[in-house]
C-alpha positions in Angstrom: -21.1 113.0 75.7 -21.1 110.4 72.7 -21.1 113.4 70.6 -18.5 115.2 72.2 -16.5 112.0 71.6 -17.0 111.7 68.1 -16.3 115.2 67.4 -13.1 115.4 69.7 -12.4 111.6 70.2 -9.3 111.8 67.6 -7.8 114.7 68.6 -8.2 113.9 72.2 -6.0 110.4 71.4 -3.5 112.5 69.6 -2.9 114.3 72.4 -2.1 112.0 74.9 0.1 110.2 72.7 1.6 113.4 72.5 1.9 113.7 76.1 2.6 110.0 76.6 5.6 110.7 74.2 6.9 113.3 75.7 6.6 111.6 79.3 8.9 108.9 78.6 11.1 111.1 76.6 11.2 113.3 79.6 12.0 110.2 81.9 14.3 108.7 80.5 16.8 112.2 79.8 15.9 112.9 83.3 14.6 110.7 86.1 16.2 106.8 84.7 19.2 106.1 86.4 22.3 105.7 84.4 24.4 102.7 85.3 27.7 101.1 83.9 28.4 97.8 84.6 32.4 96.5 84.7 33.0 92.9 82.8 36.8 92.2 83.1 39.0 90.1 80.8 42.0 87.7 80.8 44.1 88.4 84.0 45.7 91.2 86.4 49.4 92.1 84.9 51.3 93.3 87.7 54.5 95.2 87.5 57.5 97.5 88.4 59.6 99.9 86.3 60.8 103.6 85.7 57.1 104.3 87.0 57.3 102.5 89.7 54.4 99.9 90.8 52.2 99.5 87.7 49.2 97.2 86.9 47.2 96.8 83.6 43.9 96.1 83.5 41.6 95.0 80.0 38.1 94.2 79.9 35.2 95.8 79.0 32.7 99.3 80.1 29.3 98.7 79.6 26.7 101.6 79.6 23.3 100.7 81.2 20.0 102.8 80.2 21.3 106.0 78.7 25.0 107.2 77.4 28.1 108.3 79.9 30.5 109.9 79.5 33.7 108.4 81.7 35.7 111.5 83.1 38.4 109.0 84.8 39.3 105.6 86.1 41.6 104.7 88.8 42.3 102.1 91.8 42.0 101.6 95.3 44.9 99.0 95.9 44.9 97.4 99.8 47.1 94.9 100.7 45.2 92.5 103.2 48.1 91.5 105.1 48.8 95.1 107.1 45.8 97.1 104.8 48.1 99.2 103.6 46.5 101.4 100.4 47.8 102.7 97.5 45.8 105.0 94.6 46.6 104.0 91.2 45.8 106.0 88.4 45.6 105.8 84.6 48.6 106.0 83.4 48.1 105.0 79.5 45.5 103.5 77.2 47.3 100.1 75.7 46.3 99.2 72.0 44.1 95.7 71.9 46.0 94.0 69.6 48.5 91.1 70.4 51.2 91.0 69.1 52.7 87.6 69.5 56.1 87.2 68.1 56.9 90.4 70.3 58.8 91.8 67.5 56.1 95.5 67.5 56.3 97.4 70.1 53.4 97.8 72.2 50.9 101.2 70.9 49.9 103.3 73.9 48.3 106.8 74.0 47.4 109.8 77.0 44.1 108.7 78.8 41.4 110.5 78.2 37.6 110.6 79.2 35.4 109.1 76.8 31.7 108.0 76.3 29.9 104.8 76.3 26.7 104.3 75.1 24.1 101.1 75.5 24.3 99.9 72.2 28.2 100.5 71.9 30.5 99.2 74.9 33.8 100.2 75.3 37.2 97.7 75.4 39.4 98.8 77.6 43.3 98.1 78.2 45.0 100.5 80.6 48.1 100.5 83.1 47.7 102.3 86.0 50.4 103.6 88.4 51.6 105.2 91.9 51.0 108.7 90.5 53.0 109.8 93.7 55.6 107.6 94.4 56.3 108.0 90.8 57.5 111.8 91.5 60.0 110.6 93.7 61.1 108.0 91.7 61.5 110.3 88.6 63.4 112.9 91.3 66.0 109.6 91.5 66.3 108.9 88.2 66.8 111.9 87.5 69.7 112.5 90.2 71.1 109.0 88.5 71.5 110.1 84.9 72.7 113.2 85.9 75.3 111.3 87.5 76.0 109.2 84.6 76.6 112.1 82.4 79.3 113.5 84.5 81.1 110.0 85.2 80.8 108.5 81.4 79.5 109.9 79.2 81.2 113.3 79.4 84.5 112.0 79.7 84.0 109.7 76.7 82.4 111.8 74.5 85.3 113.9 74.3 87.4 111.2 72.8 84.7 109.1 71.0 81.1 109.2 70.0 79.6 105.8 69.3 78.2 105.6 65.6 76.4 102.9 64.1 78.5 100.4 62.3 81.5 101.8 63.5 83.3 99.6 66.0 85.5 101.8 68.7 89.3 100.8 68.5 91.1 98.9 71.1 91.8 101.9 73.4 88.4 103.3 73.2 87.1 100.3 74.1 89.3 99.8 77.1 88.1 102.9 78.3 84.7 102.5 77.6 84.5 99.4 79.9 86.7 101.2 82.2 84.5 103.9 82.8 81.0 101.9 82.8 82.8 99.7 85.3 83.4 102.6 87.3 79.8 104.1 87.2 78.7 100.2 88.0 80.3 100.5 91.4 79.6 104.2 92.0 77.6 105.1 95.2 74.9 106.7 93.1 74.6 103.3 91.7 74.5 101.6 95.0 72.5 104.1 96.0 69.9 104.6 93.4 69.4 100.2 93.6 68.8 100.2 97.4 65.8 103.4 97.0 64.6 101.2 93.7 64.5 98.2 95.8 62.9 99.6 98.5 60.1 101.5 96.5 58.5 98.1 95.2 55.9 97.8 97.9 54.4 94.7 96.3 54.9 91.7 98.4 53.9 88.1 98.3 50.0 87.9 100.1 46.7 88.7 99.0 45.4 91.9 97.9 41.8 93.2 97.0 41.7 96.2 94.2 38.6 98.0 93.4 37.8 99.7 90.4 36.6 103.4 90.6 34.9 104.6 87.1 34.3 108.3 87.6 30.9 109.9 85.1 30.7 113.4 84.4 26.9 115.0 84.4 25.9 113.3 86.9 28.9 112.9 88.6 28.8 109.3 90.0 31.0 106.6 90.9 30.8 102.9 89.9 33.0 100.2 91.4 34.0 96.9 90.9 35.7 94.4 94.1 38.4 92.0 93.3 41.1 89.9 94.9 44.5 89.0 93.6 48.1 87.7 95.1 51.7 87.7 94.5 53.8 85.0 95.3 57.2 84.7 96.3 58.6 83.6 92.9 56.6 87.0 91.3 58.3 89.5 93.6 61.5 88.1 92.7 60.7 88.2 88.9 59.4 92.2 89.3 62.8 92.9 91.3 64.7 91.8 88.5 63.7 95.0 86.5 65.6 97.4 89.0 68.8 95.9 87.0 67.0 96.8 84.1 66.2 100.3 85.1 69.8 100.9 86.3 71.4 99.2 82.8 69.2 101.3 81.0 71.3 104.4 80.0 74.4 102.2 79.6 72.0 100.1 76.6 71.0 103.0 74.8 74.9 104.5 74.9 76.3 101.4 73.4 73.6 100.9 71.2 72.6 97.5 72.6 69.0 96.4 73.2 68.3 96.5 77.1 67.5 93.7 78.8 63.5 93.3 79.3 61.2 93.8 82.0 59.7 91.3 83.5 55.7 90.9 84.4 53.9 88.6 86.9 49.9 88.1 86.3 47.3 86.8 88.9 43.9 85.4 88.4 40.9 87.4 89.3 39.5 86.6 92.4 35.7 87.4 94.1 36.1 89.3 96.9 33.6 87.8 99.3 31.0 90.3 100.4 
């Protein structure tokens, strides 16, 4: 036996380091678990526009183990007070910069799956939105422009075409206002604010939100709980922007910079277990 061992001792050792090798190689591509874990940052922006109910979101994706790719993330929304849900999903990645005299506009691309890895998280900034109210809100606004097309800008158009530096004489400009005036009491107007009004479902309360980040091979799902409210003063901020969705073809006809839209944010909140 001692023999045996001095003859074959070595390569014997080889081997199993060999094996041992490939063992753990084996393990870890196949039978360790891969996890992500979900660190958020700064606070919940909540808002409302020409897609409807929106919130961003920024923090940071962190790959446990072994790389993932991330096929999609969206949210469950549930408001506490009737449990009412709503699915939000990604509607655009935001750029991470911060631009604080406000005078860049903000950089925003098409979501897209990407991959994380252990030794290289991922930052993210996204808004997410009511994917289906947002078809019947585009279906409105739609209707709405189509509207303002036949009562102003049409009739205008034929007698005067704004240019820049170019100031519209007296008469133009009495007709201009005239017109607009008329389209700001038309019953698509009226009509188009009371179904904008009525399609901003936030409401003062509390609200829990959980964050669904779907993998591809395997297909898993990893979630995050939170809590966040609205107040009274916040829903009266966010309904301020249905003006600004209404004004919004009459600013870009005169040339004028449209009013803005407005934003609440909310802390996050533990959801108790």
């Amino acid at each position: 036996m001692l023999e045996f061992l001095k003859q074959y001792g070595i390569l014997i050792l080889a081997l199993i380091g060999i094996i041992q090798y490939w063992i753990i190689a084996f393990w870890k591509k196949y039978i360790r678990k891969s996890k992500i874990e979900i660190y958020e940052t700064g606070t919940i922006e909540i808002s409302y526009g020409p897609f409807g109910p929106s919130i961003s979101l920024n923090g940071t994706l962190r790959a446990l183990n072994k790389d993932v790719f991330i096929k999609s993330i969206d949210l469950m929304i549930v408001r506490e007070k009737d449990r009412s849900q709503h699915v939000f999903n990604w509607l655009a990645f935001r750029a991470p910069q911060i631009d604080l005299s406000g005078a860049q506009p903000i950089s925003m691309e098409i979501p897209s799956g990407f991959l994380i890895s252990p030794d290289s998280p991922y930052k993210y900034n996204i808004i997410f939105y009511d994917k289906d109210l947002f078809k019947e809100i585009k279906s409105l606004l739609r209707r709405y422009i189509s509207e303002w097309y036949k009562i102003v800008l049409e009739p205008l158009t034929k007698t005067w075409s704004p240019s820049v530096g170019i100031t519209p004489s007296a008469e133009i400009k009495a007709e201009q206002d005239k017109l607009i005036e008329s389209f700001r009491k038309s019953t698509i107007r009226n009509d188009t604010f009371a179904a904008l009004d009525r399609y901003c479902y936030w409401e003062p309360g509390d609200y829990s939100i959980t964050i669904n980040a779907r993998t591809s091979k395997p297909d898993k799902l990893f979630t995050k709980d939170f809590k966040f409210s609205i107040t009274e003063n916040d829903l009266k901020t966010l309904r301020l922007n249905v003006i600004t969705i209404l004004d919004q073809p009459i600013s870009a006809y005169l040339r004028i910079q449209n009013y803005p839209y407005f934003n609440t944010y909310s802390e996050y909140k533990q959801k108790n277990k």
